[in-house]
NUBALO-124422 format. One record per residue (C-alpha): chain; x, y, z. Coordinates in nm, 3 decimals, padded with zeros to 5 digits. Example, Ala and Ser with C-alpha at 12.3 -4.5 7.8 and 13.67 -1.06 7.14 Angstrom:
% residues 2
<site kette="A" x="01.230" y="-00.450" z="00.780"/>
<site kette="A" x="01.367" y="-00.106" z="00.714"/>
***
This chain:
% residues 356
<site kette="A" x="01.432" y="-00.489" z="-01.933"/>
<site kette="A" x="01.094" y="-00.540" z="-02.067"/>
<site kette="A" x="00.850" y="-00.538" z="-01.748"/>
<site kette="A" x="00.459" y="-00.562" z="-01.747"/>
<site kette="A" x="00.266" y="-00.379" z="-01.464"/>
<site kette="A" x="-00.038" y="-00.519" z="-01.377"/>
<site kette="A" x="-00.234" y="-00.342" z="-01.113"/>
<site kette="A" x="-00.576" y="-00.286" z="-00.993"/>
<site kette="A" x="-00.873" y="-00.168" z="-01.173"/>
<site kette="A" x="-01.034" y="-00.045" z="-00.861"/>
<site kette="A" x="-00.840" y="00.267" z="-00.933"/>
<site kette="A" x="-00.662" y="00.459" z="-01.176"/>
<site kette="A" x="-00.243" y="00.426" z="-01.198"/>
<site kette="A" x="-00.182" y="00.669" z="-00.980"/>
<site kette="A" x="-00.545" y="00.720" z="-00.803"/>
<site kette="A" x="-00.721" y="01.064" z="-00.804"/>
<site kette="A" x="-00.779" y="00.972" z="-00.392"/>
<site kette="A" x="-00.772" y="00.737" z="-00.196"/>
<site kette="A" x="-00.579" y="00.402" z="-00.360"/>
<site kette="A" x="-00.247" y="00.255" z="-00.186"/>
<site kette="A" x="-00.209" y="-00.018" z="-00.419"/>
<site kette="A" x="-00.254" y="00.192" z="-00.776"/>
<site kette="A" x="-00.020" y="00.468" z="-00.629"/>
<site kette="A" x="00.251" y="00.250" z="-00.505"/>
<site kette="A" x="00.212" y="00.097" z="-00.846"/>
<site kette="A" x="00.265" y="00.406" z="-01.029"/>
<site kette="A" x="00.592" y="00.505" z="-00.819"/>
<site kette="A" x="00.732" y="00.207" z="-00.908"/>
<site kette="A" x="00.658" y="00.198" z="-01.266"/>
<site kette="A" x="00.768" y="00.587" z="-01.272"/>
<site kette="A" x="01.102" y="00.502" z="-01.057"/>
<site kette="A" x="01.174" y="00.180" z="-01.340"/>
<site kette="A" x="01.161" y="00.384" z="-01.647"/>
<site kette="A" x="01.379" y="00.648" z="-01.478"/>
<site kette="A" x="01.679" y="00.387" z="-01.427"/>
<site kette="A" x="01.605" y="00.296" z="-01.852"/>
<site kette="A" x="01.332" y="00.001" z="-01.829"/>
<site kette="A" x="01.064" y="-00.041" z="-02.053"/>
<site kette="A" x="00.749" y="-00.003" z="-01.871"/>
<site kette="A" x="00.330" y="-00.118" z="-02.012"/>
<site kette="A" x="00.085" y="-00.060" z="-01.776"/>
<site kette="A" x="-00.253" y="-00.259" z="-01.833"/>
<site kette="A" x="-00.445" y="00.005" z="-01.616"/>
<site kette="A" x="-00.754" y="00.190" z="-01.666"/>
<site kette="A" x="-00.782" y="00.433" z="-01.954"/>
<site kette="A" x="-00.747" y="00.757" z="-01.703"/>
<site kette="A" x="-00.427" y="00.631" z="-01.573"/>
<site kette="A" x="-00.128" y="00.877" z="-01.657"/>
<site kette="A" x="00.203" y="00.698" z="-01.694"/>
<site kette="A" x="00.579" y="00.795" z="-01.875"/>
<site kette="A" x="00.534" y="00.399" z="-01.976"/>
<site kette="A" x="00.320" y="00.197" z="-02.203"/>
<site kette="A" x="-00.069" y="00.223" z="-02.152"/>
<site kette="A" x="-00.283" y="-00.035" z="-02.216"/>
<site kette="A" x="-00.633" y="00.070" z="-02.119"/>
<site kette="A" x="-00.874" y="-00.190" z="-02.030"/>
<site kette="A" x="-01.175" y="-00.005" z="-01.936"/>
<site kette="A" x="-01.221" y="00.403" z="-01.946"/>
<site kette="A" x="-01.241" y="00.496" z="-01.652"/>
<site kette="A" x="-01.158" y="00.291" z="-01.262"/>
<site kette="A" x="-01.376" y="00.083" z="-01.155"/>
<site kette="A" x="-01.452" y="00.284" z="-00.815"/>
<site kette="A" x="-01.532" y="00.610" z="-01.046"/>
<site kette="A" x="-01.683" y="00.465" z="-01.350"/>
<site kette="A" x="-02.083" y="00.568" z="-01.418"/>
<site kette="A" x="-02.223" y="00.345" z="-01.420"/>
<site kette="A" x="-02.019" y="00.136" z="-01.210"/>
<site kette="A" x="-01.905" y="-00.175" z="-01.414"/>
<site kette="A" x="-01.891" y="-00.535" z="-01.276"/>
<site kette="A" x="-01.496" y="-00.615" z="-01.188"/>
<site kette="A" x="-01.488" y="-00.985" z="-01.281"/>
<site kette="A" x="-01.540" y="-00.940" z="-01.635"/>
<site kette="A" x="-01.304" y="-00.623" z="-01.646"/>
<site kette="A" x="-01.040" y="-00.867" z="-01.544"/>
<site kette="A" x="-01.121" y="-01.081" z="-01.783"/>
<site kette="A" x="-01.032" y="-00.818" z="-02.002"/>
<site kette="A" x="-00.698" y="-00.726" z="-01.836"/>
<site kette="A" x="-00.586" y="-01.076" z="-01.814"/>
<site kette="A" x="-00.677" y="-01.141" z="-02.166"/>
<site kette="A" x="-00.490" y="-00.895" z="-02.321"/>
<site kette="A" x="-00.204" y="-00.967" z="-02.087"/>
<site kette="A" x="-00.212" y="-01.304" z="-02.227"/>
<site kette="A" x="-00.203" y="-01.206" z="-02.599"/>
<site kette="A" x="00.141" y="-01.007" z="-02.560"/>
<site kette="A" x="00.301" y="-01.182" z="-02.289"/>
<site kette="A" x="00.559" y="-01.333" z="-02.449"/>
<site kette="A" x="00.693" y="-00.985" z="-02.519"/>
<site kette="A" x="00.838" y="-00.908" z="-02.175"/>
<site kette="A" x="01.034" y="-01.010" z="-01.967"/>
<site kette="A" x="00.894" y="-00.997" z="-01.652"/>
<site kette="A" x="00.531" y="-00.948" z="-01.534"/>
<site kette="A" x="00.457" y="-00.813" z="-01.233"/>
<site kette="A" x="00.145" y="-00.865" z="-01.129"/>
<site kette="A" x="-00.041" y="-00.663" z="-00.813"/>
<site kette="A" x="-00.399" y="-00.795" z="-00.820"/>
<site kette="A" x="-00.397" y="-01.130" z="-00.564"/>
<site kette="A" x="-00.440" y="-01.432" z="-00.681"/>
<site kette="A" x="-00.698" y="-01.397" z="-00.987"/>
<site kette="A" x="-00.404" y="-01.401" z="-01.261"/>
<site kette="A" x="-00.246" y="-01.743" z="-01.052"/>
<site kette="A" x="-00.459" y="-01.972" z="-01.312"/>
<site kette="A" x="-00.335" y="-01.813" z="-01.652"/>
<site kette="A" x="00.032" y="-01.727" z="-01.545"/>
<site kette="A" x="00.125" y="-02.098" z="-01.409"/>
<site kette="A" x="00.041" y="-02.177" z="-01.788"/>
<site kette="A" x="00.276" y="-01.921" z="-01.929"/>
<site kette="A" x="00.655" y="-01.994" z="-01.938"/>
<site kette="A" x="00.733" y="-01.575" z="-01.901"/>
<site kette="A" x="00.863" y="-01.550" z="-01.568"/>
<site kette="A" x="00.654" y="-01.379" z="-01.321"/>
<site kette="A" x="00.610" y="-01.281" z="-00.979"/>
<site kette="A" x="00.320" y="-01.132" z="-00.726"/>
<site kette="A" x="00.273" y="-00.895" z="-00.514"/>
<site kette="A" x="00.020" y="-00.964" z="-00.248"/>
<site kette="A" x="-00.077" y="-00.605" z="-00.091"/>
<site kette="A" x="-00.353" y="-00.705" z="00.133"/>
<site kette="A" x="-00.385" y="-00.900" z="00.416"/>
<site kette="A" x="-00.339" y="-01.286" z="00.405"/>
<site kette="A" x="-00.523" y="-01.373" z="00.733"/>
<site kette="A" x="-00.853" y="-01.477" z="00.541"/>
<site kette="A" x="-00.989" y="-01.870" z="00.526"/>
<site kette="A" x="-01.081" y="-01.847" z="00.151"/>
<site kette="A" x="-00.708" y="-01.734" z="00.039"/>
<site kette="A" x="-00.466" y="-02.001" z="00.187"/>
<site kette="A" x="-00.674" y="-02.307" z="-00.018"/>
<site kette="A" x="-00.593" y="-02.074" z="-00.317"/>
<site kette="A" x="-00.204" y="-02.030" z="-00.311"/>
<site kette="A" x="-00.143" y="-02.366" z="-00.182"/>
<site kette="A" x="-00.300" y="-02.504" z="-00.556"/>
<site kette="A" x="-00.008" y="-02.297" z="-00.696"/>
<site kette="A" x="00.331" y="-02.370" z="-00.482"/>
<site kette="A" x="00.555" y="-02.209" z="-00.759"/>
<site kette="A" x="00.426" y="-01.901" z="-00.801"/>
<site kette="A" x="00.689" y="-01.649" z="-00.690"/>
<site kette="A" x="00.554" y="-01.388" z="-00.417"/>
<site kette="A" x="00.664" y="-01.111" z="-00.269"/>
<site kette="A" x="00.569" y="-01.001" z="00.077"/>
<site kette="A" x="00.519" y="-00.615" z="00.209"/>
<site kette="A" x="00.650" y="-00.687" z="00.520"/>
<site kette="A" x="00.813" y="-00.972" z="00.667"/>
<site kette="A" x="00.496" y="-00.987" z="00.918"/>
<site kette="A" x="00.285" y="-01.001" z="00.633"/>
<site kette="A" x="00.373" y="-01.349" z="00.509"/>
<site kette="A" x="00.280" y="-01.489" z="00.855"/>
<site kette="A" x="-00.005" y="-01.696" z="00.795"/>
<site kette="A" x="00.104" y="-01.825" z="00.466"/>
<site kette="A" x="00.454" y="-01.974" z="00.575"/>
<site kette="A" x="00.494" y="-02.253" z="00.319"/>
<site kette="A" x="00.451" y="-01.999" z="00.005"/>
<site kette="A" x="00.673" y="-01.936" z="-00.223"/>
<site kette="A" x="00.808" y="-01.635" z="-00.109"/>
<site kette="A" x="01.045" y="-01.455" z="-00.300"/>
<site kette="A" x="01.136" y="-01.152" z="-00.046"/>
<site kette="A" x="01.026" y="-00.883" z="00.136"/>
<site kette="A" x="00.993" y="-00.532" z="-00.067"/>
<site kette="A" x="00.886" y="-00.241" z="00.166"/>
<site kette="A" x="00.720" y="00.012" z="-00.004"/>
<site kette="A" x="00.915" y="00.350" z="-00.145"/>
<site kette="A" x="00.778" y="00.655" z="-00.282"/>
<site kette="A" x="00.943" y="00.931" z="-00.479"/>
<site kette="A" x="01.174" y="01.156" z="-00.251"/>
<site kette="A" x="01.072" y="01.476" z="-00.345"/>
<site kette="A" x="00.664" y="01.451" z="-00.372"/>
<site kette="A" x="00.598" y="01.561" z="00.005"/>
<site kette="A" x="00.797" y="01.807" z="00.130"/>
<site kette="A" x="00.886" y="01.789" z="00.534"/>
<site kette="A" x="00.859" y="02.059" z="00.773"/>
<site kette="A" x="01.046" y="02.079" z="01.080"/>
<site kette="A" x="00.836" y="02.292" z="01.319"/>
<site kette="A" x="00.636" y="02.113" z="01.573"/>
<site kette="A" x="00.313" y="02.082" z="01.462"/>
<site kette="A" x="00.003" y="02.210" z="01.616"/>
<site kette="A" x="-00.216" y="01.919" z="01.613"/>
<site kette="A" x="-00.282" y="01.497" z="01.562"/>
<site kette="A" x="-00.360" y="01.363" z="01.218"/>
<site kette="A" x="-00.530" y="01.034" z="01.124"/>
<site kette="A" x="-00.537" y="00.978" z="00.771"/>
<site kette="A" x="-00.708" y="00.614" z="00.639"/>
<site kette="A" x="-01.066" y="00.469" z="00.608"/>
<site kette="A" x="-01.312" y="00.471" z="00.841"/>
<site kette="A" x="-01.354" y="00.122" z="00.969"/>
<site kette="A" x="-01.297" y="-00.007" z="01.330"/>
<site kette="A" x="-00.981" y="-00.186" z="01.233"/>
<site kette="A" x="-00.803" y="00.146" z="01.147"/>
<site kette="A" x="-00.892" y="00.280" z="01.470"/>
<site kette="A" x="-01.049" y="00.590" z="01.483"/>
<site kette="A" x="-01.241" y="00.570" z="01.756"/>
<site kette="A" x="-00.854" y="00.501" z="01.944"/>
<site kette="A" x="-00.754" y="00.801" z="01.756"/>
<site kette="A" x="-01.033" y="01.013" z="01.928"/>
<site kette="A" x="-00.976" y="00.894" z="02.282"/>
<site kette="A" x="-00.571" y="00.961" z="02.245"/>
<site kette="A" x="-00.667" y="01.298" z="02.144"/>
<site kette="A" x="-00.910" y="01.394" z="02.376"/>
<site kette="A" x="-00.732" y="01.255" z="02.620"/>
<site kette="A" x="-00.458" y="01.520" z="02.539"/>
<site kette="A" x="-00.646" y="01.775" z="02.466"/>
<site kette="A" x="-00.535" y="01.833" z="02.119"/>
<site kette="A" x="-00.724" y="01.890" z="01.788"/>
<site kette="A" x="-00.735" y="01.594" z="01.578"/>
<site kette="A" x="-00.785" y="01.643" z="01.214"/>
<site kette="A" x="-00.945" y="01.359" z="01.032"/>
<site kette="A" x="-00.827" y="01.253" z="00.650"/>
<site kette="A" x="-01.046" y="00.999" z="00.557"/>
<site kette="A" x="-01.263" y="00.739" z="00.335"/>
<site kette="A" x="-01.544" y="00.612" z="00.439"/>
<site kette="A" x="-01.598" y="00.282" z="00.278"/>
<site kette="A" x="-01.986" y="00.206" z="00.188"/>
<site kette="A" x="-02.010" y="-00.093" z="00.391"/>
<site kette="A" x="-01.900" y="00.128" z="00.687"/>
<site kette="A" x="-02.167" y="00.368" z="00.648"/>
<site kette="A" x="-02.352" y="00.268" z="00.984"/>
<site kette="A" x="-02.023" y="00.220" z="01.140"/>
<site kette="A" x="-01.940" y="00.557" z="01.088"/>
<site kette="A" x="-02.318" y="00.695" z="01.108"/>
<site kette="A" x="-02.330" y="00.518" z="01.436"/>
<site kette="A" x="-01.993" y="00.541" z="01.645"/>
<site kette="A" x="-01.825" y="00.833" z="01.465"/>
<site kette="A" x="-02.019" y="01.099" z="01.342"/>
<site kette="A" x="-02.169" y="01.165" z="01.702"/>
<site kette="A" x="-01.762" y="01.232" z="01.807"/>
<site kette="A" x="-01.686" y="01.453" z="01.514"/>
<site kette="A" x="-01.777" y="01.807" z="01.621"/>
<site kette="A" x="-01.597" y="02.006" z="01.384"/>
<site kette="A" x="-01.402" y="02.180" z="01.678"/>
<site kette="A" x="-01.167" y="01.983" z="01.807"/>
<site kette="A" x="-01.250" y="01.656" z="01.597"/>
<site kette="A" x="-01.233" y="01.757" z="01.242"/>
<site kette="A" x="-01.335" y="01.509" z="00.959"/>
<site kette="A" x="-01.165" y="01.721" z="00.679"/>
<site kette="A" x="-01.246" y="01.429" z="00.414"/>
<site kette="A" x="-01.052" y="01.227" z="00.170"/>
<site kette="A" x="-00.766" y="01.450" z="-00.003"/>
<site kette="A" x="-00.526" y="01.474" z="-00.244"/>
<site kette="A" x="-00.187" y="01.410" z="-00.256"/>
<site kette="A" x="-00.107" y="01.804" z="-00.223"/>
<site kette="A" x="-00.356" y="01.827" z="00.056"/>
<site kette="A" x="-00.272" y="01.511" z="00.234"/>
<site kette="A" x="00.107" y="01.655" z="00.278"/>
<site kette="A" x="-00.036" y="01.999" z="00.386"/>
<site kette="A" x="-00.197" y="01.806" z="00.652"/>
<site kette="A" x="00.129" y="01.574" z="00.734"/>
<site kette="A" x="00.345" y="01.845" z="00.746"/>
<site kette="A" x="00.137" y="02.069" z="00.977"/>
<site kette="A" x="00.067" y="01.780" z="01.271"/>
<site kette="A" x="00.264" y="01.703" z="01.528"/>
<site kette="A" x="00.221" y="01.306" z="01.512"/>
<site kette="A" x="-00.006" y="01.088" z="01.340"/>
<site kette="A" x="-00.213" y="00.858" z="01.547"/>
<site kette="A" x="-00.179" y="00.479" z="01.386"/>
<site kette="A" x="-00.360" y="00.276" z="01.707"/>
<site kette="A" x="-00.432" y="-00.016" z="01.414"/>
<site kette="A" x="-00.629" y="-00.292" z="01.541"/>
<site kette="A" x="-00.579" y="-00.595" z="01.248"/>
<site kette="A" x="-00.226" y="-00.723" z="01.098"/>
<site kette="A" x="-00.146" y="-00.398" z="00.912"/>
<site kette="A" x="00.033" y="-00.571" z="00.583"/>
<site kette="A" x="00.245" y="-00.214" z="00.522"/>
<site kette="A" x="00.082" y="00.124" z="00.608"/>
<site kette="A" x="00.165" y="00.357" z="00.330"/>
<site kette="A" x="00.035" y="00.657" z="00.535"/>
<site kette="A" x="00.313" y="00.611" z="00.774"/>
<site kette="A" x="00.605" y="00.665" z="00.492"/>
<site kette="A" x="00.403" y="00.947" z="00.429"/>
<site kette="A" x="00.429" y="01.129" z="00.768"/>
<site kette="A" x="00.783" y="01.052" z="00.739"/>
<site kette="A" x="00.876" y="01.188" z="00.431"/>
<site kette="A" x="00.678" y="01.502" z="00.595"/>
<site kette="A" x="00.921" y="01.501" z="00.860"/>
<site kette="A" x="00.648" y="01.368" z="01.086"/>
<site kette="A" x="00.671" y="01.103" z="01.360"/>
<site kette="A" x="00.436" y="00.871" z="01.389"/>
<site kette="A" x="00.215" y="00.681" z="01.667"/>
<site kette="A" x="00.120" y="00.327" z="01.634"/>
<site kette="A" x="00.040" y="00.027" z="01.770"/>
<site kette="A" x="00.256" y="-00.294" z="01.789"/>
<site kette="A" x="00.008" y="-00.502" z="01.509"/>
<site kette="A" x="00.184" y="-00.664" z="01.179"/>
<site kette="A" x="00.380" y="-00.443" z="00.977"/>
<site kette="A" x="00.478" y="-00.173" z="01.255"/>
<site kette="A" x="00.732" y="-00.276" z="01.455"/>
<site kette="A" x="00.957" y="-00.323" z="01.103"/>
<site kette="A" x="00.856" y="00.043" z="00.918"/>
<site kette="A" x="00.852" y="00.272" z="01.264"/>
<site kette="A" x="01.178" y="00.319" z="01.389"/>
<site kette="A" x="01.093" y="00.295" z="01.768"/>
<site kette="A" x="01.222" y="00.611" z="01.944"/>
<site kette="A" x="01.351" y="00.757" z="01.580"/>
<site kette="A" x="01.065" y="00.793" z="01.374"/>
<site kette="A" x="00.798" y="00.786" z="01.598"/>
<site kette="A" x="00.634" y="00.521" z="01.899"/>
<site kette="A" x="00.539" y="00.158" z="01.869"/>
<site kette="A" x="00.335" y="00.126" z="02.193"/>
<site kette="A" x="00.092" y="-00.135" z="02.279"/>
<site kette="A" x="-00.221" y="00.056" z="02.413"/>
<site kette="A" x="-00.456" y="00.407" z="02.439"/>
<site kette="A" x="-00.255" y="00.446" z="02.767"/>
<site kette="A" x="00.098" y="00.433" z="02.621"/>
<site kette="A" x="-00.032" y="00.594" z="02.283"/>
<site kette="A" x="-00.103" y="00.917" z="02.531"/>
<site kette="A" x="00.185" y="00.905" z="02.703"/>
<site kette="A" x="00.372" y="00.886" z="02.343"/>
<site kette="A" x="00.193" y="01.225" z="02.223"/>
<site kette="A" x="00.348" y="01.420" z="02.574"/>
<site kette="A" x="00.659" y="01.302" z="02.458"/>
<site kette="A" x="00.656" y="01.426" z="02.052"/>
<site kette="A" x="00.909" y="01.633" z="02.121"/>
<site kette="A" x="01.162" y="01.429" z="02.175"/>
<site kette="A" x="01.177" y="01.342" z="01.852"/>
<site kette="A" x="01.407" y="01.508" z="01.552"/>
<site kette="A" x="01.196" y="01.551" z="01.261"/>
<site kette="A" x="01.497" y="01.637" z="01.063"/>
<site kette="A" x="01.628" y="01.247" z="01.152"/>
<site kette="A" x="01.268" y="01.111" z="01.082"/>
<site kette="A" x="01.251" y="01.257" z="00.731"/>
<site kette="A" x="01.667" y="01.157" z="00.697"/>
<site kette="A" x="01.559" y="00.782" z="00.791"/>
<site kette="A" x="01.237" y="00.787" z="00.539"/>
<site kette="A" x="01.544" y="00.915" z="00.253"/>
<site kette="A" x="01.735" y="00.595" z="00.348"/>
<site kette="A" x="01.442" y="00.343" z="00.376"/>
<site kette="A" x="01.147" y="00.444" z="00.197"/>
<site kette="A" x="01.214" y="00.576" z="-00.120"/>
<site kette="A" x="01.100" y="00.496" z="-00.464"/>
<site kette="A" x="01.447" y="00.451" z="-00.592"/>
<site kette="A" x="01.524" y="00.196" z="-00.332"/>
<site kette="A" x="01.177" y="00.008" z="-00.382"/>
<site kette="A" x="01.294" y="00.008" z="-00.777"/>
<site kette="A" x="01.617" y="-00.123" z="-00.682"/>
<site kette="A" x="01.502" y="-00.439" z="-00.450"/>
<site kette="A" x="01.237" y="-00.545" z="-00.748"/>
<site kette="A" x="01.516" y="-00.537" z="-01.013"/>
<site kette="A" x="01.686" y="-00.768" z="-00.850"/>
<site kette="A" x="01.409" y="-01.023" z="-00.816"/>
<site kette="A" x="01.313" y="-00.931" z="-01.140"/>
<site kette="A" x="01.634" y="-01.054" z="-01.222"/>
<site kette="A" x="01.687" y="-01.367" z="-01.007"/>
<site kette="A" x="01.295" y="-01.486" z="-01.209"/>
<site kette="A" x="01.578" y="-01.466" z="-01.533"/>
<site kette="A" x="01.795" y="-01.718" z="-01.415"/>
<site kette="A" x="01.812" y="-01.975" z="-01.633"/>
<site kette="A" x="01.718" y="-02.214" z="-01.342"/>
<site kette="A" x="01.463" y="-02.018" z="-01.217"/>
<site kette="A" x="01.332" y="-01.996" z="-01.564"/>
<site kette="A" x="01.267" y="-02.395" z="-01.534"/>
<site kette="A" x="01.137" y="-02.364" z="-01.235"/>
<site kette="A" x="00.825" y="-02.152" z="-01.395"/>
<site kette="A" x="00.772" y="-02.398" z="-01.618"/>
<site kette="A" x="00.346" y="-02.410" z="-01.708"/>
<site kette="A" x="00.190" y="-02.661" z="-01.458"/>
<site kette="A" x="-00.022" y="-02.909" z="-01.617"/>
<site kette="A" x="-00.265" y="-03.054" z="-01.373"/>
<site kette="A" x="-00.432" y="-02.889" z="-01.037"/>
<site kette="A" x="-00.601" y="-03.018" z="-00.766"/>
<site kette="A" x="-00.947" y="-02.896" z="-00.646"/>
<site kette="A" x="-00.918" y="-02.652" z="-00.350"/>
***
């Protein structure tokens, strides 16, 4: 099969740091051409991929100097999808909604991704103008406030088996790995470990538009003792961490669509502690892989009782449910449903669109 990756241009395909979206982009495109697809990437220019590169720009968007202006960069990427669509099979598309305009005119099936959150006024206006265009969720929890959409399935995400390795000694500390923004919790993450009395180690972004956030409610917590902002890391550096803590500390306050970082503790052998919000309840195994629990008081009482868990069965459940191979395996077969010949006809190029 033919298939067209589409990502992000925020980042490179997979991302040098921080970048969910790009890397579970560039499993997926990896784990494809391993089971004998043909793979093009319309990525940056410092992307790496066994595939097909089409490079739109140099360099990401996020490290480019200067920085370029994203709306005409994906002009770019959708243009030059355009001229060679008819060439695949499949595109598979990871960047919204901004491609929904061009690809309800093209007759080459297609289908969507959505990877962040759908609980925003400006976005529902915008899918409801294209009703055909095939989606695919992130978690079953995800899809919640767009009902009605044309929603293909549910495709958790997978990442290659072997790129963290677990460890199966107890851990001497709590890990928080994500940006640094109120939703994400750290200042839950701090209390839980204080409360504790454990070392918390810190793995984390700290978006620009969170500067005073962080300036303000954060940086007068971290003391470099037993709060330890260690920074945004690699992926080697972000499994040494993994591997070496006892839990990590997910106390999420918005409708999490996935949470890669979780898979990630897992495939480190790592259980994880999070609160009940979107995607959690359907990627932590309650009592297996880690805690769902609905508060600071119950996310405390979760870390006394770590040990209960097997990390050999948390890392055995990630091998079962969160692999790469198995996130190839559930796209093929939408990939291959969009072939139908009556799905086909159901793609056919809409002609006329209401005003949102």
């Amino acid at each position: 099969m033919r298939i067209a990756q589409i990502p992000p241009l925020a980042e490179s395909v997979p991302p040098k740091l921080y970048g969910g979206t790009e890397r579970v982009v560039s499993w997926l495109s990896e784990e494809l051409i391993a089971l004998g697809h043909e793979v093009t990437l319309f990525a940056s220019g410092d992307s790496v991929t066994s595939g097909e590169l089409v490079p739109i720009i140099p360099r990401a968007i996020r490290l480019g100097r200067p920085r370029p202006e994203p709306f005409p960069v994906y002009a770019a990427q959708l243009g030059a999808v355009a001229k060679v669509a008819e060439e695949f099979d499949v595109l598979h598309c990871h960047i919204d909604w901004i491609h929904l305009p061009l690809l309800a005119r093209l007759s080459v099936p297609h289908l969507t991704t959505i990877h962040n959150r759908l609980d925003t006024p400006d976005l529902p206006p915008v899918i409801r103008q294209f009703p055909e265009a095939p989606l695919i969720s992130i978690s079953d929890h995800h899809r919640t406030p767009l009902p009605s959409a044309n929603w293909l399935g549910t495709v958790y995400h997978g990442m290659p088996a072997g790129l963290l390795k677990p460890s199966y000694e107890p851990g001497g500390y709590l890990a928080f790995v994500g940006r640094l923004t109120k939703e994400k919790g750290p200042e839950a993450a701090i209390r839980i470990a204080r409360a504790v009395d454990m070392e918390l180690r810190m793995a984390a972004k700290i978006p620009r538009s969170e500067t005073q956030y962080y300036k303000e409610r954060l940086q007068p917590l971290v003391d470099g003792a037993n709060i330890k902002l260690v920074g945004e890391l690699n992926d080697s550096a972000k499994g040494d961490l993994l591997r070496g803590a006892c839990a990590l500390l997910f106390p999420i306050d918005w409708p999490e669509p996935f949470g890669l970082v979780m898979i990630e503790a897992m495939a480190c052998g790592t259980p994880v502690i999070a609160y009940r919000r979107g995607s959690v309840p359907e990627v932590v195994d309650d009592g297996v892989t880690g805690f769902v629990v609905e508060n600071e008081d119950e996310a405390i009482a979760a870390v006394k009782r770590i040990g209960e868990l097997d990390r050999r069965i948390v890392r055995a459940t990630f091998e079962k449910r969160f692999t790469a191979r198995r996130m190839a395996e559930d796209y093929l077969r939408y990939y291959k449903l969009l072939l139908r010949d009556e799905t086909r006809r159901n793609l056919a190029p809409v002609r006329m669109f209401n005003a949102i």
